[in-house]
N, C-alpha and C positions, 0 to 999 in steps of 0.2 A: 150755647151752653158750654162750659166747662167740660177739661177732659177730666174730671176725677169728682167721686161724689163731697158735694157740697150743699149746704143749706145756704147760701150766699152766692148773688150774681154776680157777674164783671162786668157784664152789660153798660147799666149807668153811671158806674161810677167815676168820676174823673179822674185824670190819669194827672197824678202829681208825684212829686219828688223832692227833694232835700236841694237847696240852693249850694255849689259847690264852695259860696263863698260864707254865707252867713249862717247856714244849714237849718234855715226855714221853710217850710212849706211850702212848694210853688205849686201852677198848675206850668203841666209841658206846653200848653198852645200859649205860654209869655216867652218875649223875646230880650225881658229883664227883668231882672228881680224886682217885687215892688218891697223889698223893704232895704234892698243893700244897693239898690240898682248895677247890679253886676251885670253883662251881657251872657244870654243865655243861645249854647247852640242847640237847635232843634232835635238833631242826631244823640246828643251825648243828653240830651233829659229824654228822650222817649225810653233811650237804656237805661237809664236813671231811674224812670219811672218803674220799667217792666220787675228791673232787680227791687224797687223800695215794693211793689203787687208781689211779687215771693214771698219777701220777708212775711208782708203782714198776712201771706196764708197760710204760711209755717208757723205763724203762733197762734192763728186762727184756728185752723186744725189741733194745733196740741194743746188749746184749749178744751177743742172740744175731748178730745181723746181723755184727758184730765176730769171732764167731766162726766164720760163712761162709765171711767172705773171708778168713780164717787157711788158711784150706784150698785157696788159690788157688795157692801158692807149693808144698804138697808135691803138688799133679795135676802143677805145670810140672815137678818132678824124676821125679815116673811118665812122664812124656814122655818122659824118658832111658831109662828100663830096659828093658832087650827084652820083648817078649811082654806088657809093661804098655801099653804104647805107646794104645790103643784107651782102656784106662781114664783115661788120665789126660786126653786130649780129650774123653772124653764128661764127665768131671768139670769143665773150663774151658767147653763150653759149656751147662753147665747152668747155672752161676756166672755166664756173661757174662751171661744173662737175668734168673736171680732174684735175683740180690744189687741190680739199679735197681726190679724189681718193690718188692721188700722197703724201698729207701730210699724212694720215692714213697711208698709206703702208711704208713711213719714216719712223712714230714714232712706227710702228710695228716691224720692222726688226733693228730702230739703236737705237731708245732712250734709249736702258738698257745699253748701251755701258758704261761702269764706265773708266773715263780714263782722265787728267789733259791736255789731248793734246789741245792747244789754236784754230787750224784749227777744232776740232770736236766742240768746244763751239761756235765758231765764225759760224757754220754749222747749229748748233740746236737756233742758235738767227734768222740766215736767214729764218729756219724752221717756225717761232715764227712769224718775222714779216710779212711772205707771208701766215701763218694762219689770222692776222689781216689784212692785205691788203684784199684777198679773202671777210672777213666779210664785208667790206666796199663795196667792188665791187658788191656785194649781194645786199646787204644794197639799195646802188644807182640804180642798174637795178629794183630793186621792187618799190621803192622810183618816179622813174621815168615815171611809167607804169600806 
């Protein structure tokens, strides 16, 4: 198992990476590219591979984190309903806790990542906006009290 909580194994999945020459998809156990046939060294795609398994769980997580706080806005309308009323507080302050748990432990394990990939930027923006979201959701449950 993984060292950090996930809903996704590493188990089976094959270990692929970006071809340095054509930057298509390989798997690490080819010794050439099957579409550029470029030679591939064994050392430099298993690195390849580990850095392309970061990336895609740093967007993986900040998806999911994105889709936490999606859930912040229908507990504040269970706030309105009768007899929801209990659910939708116990759902904002579970939110008010683990959604900065969840962003710290992001920026602690992916934000050094150095890499031009557009899915890792477009990851650390979702990161960014669901840190201000959170502030605001803060903001209005103390605001409101």
């Amino acid at each position: 198992m993984g060292n950090s909580l996930s809903i996704t194994s590493d188990v089976d999945k094959p270990k692929i990476f970006e071809c340095p020459s054509c930057k298509q998809t390989i798997d690490t156990a080819s010794t050439q590219c099957r579409f550029c046939s470029a030679s591939i060294d064994p050392a430099i795609a298993e690195v390849a591979a580990v850095r392309m398994a970061r990336i895609n769980r740093a967007c993986s997580d900040a998806s999911y984190l994105k889709i936490a706080a999606l859930c912040a806005p229908a507990f504040l309308v269970i706030l309105f309903v009768p007899f929801m009323t209990f659910m939708g507080e116990l759902g904002l302050i579970f939110l008010e806790f683990a959604i900065p748990i969840w962003i710290i432990l992001w920026c602690f394990r992916f934000l050094n990542i150095q890499t031009d990939d557009p899915d890792f930027r477009r990851a650390k923006k979702t990161v960014l906006i669901v840190t201000i979201a959170w502030v605001f959701l803060v903001g209005f449950r103390f605001i409101g009290r």
